[in-house]
N, C-alpha and C positions, 0 to 999 in steps of 0.2 A: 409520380411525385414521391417525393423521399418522408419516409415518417419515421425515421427516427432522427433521433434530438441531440446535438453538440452538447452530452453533459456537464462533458467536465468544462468546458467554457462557460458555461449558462451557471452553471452550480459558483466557478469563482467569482461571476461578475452579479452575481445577486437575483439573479432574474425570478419573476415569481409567474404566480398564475393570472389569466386571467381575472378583471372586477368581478364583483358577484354584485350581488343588488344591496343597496343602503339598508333591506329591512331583515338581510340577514344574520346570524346570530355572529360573535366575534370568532375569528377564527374559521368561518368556515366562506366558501365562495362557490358561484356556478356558473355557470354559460356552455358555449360550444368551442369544441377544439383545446383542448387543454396544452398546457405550456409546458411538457414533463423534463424536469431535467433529468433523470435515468430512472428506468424501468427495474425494479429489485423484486421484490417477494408480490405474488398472485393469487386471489383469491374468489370463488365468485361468490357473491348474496344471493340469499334467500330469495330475491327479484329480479334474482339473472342477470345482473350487474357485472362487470368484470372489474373487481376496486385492484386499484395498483399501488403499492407503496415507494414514494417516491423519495430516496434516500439522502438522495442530494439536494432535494429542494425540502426536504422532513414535511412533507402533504403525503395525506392518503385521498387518492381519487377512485371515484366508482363510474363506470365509464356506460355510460348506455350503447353497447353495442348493437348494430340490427345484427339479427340472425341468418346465418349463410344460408344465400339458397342451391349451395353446392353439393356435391358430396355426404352426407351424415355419417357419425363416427370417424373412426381415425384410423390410419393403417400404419405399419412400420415405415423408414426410411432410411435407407443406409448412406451416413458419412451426411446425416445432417448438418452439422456443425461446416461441412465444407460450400455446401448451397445454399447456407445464410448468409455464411459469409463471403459470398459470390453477390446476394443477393446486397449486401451492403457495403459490397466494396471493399471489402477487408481482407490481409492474408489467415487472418484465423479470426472467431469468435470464440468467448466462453458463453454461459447460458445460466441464468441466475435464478430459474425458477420455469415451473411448468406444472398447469390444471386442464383439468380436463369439464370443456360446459358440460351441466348435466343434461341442457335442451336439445344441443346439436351433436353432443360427445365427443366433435373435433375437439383435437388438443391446442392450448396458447403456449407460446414459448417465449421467454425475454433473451434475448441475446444483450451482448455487447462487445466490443470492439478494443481492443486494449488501448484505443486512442479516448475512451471513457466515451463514446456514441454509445447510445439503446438502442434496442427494435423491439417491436411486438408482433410475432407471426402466428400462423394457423395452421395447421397439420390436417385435411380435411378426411374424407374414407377410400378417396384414391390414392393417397400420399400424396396430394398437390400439399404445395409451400405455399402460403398464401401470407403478402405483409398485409396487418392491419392499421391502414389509414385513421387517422387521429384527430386530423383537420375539420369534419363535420361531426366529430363526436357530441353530445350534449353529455355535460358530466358535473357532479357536485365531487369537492373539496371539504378536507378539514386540515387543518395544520397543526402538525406537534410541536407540544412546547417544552424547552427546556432541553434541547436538542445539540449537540455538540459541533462550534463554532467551523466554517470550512478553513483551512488556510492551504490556501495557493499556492501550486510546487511541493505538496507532497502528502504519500498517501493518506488519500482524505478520512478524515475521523470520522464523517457520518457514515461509514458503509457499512456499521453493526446499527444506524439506529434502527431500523427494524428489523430481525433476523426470522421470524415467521408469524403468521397470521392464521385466526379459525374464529369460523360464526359459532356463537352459538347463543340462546336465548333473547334475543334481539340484542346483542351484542357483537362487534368485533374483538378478539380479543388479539393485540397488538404487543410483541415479546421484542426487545431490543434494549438498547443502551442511550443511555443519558447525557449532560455534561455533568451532573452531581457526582458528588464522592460517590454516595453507594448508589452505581450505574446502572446494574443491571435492573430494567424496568418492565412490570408487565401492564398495560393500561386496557383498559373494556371500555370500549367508543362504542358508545349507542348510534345504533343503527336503522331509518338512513342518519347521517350522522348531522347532529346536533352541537359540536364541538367535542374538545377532548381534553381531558385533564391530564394533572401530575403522572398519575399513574399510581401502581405500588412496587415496593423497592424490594425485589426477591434474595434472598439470599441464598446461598446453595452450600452443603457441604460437599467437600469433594474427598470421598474416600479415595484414591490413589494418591491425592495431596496431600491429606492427613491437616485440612484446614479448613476454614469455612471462606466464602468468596461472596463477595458484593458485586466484584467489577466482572462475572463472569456471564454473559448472555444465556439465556435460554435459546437455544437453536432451532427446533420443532417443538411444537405442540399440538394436543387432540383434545377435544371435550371429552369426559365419560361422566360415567354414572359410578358410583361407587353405593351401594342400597339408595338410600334417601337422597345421597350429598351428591350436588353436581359440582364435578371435580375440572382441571386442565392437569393430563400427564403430561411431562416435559420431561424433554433431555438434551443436557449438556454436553460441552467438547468434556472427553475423558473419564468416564461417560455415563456421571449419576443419571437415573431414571427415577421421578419426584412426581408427589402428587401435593396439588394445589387445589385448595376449597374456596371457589367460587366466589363465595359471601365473605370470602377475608380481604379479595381484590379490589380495595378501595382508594380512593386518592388521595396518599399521604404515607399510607399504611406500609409497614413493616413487616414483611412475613419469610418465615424459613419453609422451603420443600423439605413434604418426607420422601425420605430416599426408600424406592424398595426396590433398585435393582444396581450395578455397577457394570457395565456393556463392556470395561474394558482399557484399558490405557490409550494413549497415545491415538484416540479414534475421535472422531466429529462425526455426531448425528445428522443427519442432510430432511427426512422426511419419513412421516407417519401416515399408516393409515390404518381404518380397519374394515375386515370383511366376515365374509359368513360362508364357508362352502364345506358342502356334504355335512352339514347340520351342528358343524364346529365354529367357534368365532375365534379368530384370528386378529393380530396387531402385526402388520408387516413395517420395520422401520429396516431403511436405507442408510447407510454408513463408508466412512473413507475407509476404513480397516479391516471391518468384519463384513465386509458384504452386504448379501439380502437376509436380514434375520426375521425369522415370523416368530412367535411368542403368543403361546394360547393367553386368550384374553381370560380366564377362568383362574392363571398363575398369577395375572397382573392384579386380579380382583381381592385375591386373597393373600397376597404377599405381604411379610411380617416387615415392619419396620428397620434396618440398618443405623444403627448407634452411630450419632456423630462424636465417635472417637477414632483416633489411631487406628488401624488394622490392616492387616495384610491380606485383604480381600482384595484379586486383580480382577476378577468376574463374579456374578453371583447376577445370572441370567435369564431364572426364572423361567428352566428348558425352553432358551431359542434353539431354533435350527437355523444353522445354516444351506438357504436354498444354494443349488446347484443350479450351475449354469447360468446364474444369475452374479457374479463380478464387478467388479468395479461400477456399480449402479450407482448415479447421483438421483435426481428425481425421479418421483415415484408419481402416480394417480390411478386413481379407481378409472379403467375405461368403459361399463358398462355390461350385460351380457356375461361377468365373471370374468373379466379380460383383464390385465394390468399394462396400463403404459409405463416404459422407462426410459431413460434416457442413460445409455452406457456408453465409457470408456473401451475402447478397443484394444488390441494389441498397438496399433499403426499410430498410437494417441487422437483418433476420429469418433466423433460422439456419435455414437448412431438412437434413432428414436427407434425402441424394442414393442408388437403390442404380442402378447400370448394371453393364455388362461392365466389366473391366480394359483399362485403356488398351491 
């Protein structure tokens, strides 16, 4: 049975989700089998959920998946992107995102179809492809509001409403775009979730622009700690790295990132994460320009503010290294055992799923 979903048809003609019950809160809904019109950014909960952010219909769903009784962990696979897209009938896919469960350590993949179809597959510890069936899913809903209108015939405005997602203190926190003037939005949906508000409206300076930006997304985010304060570092296209205080992220609210690093021009952040090896703590982010960069998390800690003025700072990197051998990497995940999943660019333009050690 086919489980992915006609998006871009279902997203023009309004389709929504399944009912939920009369004594649900507004905005949000539940039952079995959800109605996704496209699979975008992935994330799992604290409860082993798989929540999907669904771009085109602006829902975020948490998916109860049962646990494979296949294979455990995940192994490489070369020219993935060729046997999903076998698997879905397509001459090619792109792939919009990829986590790794913490229970099973297989990895999920989202595909799509440049005919605007989704998929959701499994990577298992044999390299079997596995699609995940959707149809008996039980899964709760919430809806974001204030989300930017679709119009039919052309490329659709909702595909920055949400640009990434990260749990953290019984919270999702939710980074994308709006339809308001000043777009760019990060919102914290309590989780399981209870509905979702406004958001708050980030504003970013952009040292290579030499201006401040409203309408600019956060593209990856991570929780940290900064002593006392629990922060979200984010980074933007071009390519501020900004730290954001938790307790400022409220619904209505206006807040400016401080900048304490600039990754770079002309480059888009794809995915963070962070690890711990041979007794060092590491930030590995993923990028279209500079590669695989790791970044001691002890430079990120203690790094001085960047003046929002004017300057001819192109980098100020806060000693990344660039890993070797690691190229044209799009998504990243922690695979367990010290191991990293990637999903890489090839010479032949074939994504292959990479798993090694941590840099």
């Amino acid at each position: 049975m086919r489980m992915w979903v006609v998006a871009a048809v279902a997203g023009a003609l309004g389709l929504g989700v399944l009912p939920g019950s009369a004594s649900e809160a507004p905005g949000i809904t539940s039952g079995v089998g959800p109605q996704l019109h496209s699979i975008d950014r992935l994330a799992f909960a604290p409860d082993g959920r798989l929540v999907v952010a669904d771009n085109q219909g602006a829902m975020l769903y948490a998916l109860d998946l049962e646990r494979p009784a296949d294979a455990p962990g995940v192994q490489g696979v070369e020219g993935l992107d060729r046997k999903v897209a076998a698997m879905m009938a397509a001459d090619r896919v792109a792939f919009t995102d990829m986590v790794v469960d913490p229970r099973s350590g297989q990895a999920y993949v989202a595909a799509i179809r440049a005919s605007g179809e989704s998929g959701l597959f499994r990577v298992n510890g044999a390299g079997e492809i596995k699609p995940v069936p959707l149809s008996g899913v039980r899964y709760s809903a919430v809806t974001l509001p204030n989300v930017r209108p679709l119009v039919p015939g052309y490329r659709s405005p909702r595909e920055d409403t949400v640009t990434s997602m990260a749990f953290d203190g019984g919270r999702l926190y939710v980074a994308g775009l709006s339809n308001e003037e000043f777009s760019s939005k990060l919102r914290a949906v309590p989780y399981p979730f209870r509905g979702a508000g406004a958001g708050t409206s980030v504003e970013v300076y952009h040292t290579s622009h030499g201006e401040l930006e409203t309408r600019s997304p956060i593209y990856t985010l991570m929780p940290m700690r900064f002593g006392d304060s629990a922060e979200m570092l984010a980074a933007y296209i071009c390519t501020p790295l900004v730290r954001l205080k938790e307790t400022d992220l409220t619904d209505g609210a206006e807040v400016r990132g401080t900048n304490i690093a600039e990754m770079g021009r002309h480059n888009r952040p794809l995915t963070m994460i962070r690890y711990v090896k041979d007794g060092q703590d590491f930030v590995l982010m993923s990028n279209t320009r500079r590669g695989l960069l790791r970044l001691p998390t002890s430079a990120i800690l203690s790094a001085q503010t960047i003046p929002y003025e004017p300057t001819s700072i192109d980098t100020r990197d806060l000693g990344a290294h660039r890993v070797r051998g690691w190229d044209d990497v799009e998504w990243i995940a922690l695979a367990g055992d010290g191991r990293l999943a990637a999903l890489i660019r090839e010479t032949d333009g074939s994504m292959d799923l990479k798993v090694a050690p941590l840099p």
